[in-house]
C-alpha positions in Angstrom: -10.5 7.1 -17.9 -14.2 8.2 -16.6 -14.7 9.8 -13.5 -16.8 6.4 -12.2 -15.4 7.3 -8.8 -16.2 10.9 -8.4 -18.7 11.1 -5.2 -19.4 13.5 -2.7 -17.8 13.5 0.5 -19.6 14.6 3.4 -18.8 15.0 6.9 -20.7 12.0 8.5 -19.6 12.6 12.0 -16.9 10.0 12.5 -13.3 9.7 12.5 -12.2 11.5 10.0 -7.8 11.7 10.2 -5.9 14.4 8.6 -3.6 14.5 5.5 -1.4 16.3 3.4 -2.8 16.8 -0.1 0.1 14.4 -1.6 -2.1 11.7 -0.2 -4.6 12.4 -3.2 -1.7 11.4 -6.0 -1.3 8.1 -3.6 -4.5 7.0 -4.0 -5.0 8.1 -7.5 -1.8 5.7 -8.5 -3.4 2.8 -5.8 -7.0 2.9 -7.3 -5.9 2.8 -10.8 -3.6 0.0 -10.0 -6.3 -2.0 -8.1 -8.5 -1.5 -11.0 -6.2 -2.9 -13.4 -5.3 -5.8 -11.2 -8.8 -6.5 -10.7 -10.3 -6.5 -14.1 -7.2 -7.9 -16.0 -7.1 -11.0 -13.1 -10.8 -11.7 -13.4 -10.5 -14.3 -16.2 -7.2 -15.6 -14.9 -7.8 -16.8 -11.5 -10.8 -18.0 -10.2 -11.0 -15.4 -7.0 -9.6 -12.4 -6.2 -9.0 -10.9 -2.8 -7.4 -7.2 -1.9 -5.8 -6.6 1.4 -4.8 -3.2 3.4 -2.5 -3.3 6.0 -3.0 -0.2 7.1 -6.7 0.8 6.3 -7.9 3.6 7.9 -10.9 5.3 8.7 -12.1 5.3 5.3 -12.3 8.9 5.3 -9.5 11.6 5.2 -9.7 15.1 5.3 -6.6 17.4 3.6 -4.8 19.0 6.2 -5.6 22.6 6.8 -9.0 22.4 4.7 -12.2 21.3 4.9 -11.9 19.0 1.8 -12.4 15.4 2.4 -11.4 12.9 0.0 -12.2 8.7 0.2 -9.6 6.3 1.2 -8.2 3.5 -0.7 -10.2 1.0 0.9 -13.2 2.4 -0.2 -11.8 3.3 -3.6 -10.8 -0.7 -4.0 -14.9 -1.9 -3.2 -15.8 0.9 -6.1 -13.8 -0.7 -9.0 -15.2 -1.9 -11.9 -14.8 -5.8 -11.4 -15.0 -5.6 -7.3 -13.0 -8.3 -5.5 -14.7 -11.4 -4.3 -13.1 -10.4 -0.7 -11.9 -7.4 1.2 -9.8 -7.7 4.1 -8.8 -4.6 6.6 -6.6 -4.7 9.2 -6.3 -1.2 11.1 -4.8 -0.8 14.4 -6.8 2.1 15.8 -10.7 0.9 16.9 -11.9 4.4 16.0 -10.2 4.2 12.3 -11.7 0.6 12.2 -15.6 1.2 13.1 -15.8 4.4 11.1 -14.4 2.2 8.3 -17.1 -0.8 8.6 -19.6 1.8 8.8 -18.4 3.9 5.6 -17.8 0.5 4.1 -21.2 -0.6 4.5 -22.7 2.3 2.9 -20.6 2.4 0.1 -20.3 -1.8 -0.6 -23.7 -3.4 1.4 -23.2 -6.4 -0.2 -19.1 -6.9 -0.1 -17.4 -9.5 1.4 -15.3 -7.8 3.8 -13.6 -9.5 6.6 -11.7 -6.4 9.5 -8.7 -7.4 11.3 -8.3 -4.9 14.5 -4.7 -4.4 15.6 -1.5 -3.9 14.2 -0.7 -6.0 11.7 2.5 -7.2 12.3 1.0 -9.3 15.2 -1.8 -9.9 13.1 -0.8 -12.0 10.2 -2.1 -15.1 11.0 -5.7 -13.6 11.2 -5.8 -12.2 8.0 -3.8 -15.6 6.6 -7.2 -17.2 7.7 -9.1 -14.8 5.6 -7.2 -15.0 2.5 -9.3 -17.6 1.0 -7.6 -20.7 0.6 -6.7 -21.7 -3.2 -6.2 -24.7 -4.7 -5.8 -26.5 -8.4 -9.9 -26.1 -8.9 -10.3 -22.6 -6.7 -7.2 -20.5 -8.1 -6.6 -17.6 -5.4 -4.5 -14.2 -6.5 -4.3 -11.4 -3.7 -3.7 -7.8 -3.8 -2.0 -6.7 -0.6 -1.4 -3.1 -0.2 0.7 -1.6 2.8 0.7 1.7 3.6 2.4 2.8 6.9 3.3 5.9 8.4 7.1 4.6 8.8 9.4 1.5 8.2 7.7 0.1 11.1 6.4 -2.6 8.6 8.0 -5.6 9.5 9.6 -8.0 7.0 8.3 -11.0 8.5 4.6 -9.9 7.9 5.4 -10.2 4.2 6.8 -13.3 4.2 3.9 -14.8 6.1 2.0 -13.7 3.9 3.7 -14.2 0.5 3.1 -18.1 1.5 -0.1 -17.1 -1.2 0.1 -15.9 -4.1 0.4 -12.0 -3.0 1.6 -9.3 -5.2 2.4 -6.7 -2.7 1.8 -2.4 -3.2 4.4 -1.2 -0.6 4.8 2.4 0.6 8.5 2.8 1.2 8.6 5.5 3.4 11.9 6.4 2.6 12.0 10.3 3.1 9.8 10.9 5.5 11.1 8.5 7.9 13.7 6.4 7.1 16.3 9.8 6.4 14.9 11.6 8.8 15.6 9.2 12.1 19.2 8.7 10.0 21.3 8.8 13.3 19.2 6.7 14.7 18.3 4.1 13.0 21.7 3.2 11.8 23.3 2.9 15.9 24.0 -0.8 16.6 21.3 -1.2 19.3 18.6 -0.1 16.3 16.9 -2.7 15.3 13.8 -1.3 13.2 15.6 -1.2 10.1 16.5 -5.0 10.4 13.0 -5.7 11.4 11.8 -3.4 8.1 14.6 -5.4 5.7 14.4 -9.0 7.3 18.6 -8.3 8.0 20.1 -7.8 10.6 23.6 -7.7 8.6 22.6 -4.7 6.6 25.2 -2.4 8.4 28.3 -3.4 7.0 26.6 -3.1 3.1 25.5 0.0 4.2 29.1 1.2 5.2 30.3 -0.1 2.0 27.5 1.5 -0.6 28.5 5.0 1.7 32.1 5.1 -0.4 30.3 4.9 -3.3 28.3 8.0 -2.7 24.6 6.1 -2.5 22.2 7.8 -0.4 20.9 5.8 2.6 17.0 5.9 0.8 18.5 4.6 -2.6 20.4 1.8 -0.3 17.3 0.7 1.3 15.1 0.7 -1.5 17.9 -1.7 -2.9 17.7 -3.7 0.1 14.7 -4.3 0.4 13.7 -5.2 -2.8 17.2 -7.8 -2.3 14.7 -9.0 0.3 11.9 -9.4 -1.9 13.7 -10.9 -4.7 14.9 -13.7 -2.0 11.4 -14.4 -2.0 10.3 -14.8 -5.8 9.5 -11.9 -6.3 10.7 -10.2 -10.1 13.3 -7.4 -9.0 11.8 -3.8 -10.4 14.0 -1.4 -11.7 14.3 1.3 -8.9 12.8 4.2 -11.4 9.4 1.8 -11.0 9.2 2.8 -7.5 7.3 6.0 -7.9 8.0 8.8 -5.7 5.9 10.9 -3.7 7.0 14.5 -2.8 5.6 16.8 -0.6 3.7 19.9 -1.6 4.9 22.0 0.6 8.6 21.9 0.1 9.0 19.6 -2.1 10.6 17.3 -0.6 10.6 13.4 -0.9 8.5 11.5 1.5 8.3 7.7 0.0 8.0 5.7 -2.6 5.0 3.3 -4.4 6.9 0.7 -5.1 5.1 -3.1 -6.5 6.8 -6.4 -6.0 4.9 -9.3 -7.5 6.2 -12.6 -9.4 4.0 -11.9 -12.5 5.6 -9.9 -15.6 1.8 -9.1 -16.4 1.8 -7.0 -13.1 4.4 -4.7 -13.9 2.7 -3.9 -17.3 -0.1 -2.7 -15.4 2.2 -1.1 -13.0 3.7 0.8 -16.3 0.0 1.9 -17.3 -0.2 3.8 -13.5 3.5 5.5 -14.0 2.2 6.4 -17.4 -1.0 7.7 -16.8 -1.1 8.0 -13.0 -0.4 11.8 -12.5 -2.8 13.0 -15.5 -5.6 14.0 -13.1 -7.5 14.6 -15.8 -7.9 10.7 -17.1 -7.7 9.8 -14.2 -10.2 9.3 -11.0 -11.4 12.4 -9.8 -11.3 11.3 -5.6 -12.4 14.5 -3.8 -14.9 16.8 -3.4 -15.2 20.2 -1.9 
């Protein structure tokens, strides 16, 4: 695959949040995806629309270096066969302004629609800009989430898999999830029902422990129980790529794509195949 997204990235004076360098893999295997979905859907439905939960300032720069690299929502309004609409929720206004303006420069002519909060209070505004489908005016979404913890609730997703939304979810797993173990799994917890849509997971939990399953494996199973109960084709957990740190190698989370379409997880298989060949694949930074 061509470098068509190579571009220099300069330090334009805004917001620019730090990151490890594994974030470059992530959106390597996000832009490639989104460029499949895009192009392969553009003859199949009549519009196409890509959401981000969690979008950022646009910019990121790799912690402890000066290299900046562009985020995913400016990656998705630089594919091939661009979406008809672009919708951005972010919940810090610094993130979100230095997005528009980054956007603009990159897309002037996008559709682009920004939702400022956090988007589990926010689903009903980016429902309304989710255009509307119907027998004539066939609508397929993109929706990818990509938060810092498990704090994604279920409910968002089941709002918003009301449309037809195929959903890229960052399972953050590792770097959260096993981390706040003790935690999380005390009866007065409640993020990890919020994160499953159960609040009865503790007793399967208790029960998957005397078989030896980690607690990351359990909720990866869980959750994608969660999914299923909502349509959506179960993926074998080996799908659900993992993301380890450079550092010390350990595992932080997992890409993992629900949708209710076989033809998605074909795609999906092109990503895992060819996703960490940086070499065919997008070149996303610059010195």
């Amino acid at each position: 695959m061509p470098n068509k997204n190579k571009e220099s990235v300069t330090d334009d004076g805004l917001t620019c949040p730090e990151v490890g360098p594994w974030t470059q893999l992530k959106h390597r295997l996000v832009s490639f995806y989104a460029e499949l979905f895009s192009t392969g859907m553009k003859h199949k439905w009549d519009r196409r629309s890509y959401v981000e939960l969690y979008a950022g300032a646009g910019y990121a720069r790799i912690r402890n270096t000066n290299k900046l690299i562009l985020g995913s929502p400016l990656l998705a309004l630089k594919v091939k066969d661009p979406f008809d609409k672009y919708i951005f929720c972010e919940e810090k206004p610094s993130n979100l302004e230095a997005l528009k303006v980054r956007a603009k420069r990159i897309a002037p002519d996008a559709a682009i629609a920004y939702v400022s909060g956090d988007c589990n209070s926010k689903t009903s505004e980016i429902l309304d800009q989710i255009p509307t489908g119907s027998t004539g005016n066939t609508v397929l979404s993109l929706c990818f989430a990509d938060p810092f913890d498990i704090g994604l609730e279920f409910e968002t997703i089941r709002e918003l898999s009301t449309r037809y939304v195929d959903f890229l979810v960052l399972l953050a797993l590792g770097m959260d999830a096993n981390r706040n173990y003790e935690h999380y799994i005390k009866e007065d917890a409640d993020k990890v029902d919020k994160f499953l849509g159960s609040g009865n997971w503790r007793h399967r939990w208790r029960t998957a422990q005397w078989d030896a399953v980690r607690f990351t494996r359990f909720l990866a199973d869980e959750f994608t129980v969660s999914m299923a109960m909502l349509g959506y084709i179960p993926p074998p957990h080996y799908t659900m790529k993992e993301v380890r740190s450079d550092e010390k190698n350990l595992s932080l989370y997992r890409l993992a794509l629900f949708s209710r379409s076989e033809q998605a997880y074909k795609f999906w298989g092109q990503v895992l195949k060819y996703g960490t060949d940086q070499k065919t694949l997008f070149d996303l930074t610059c010195l």
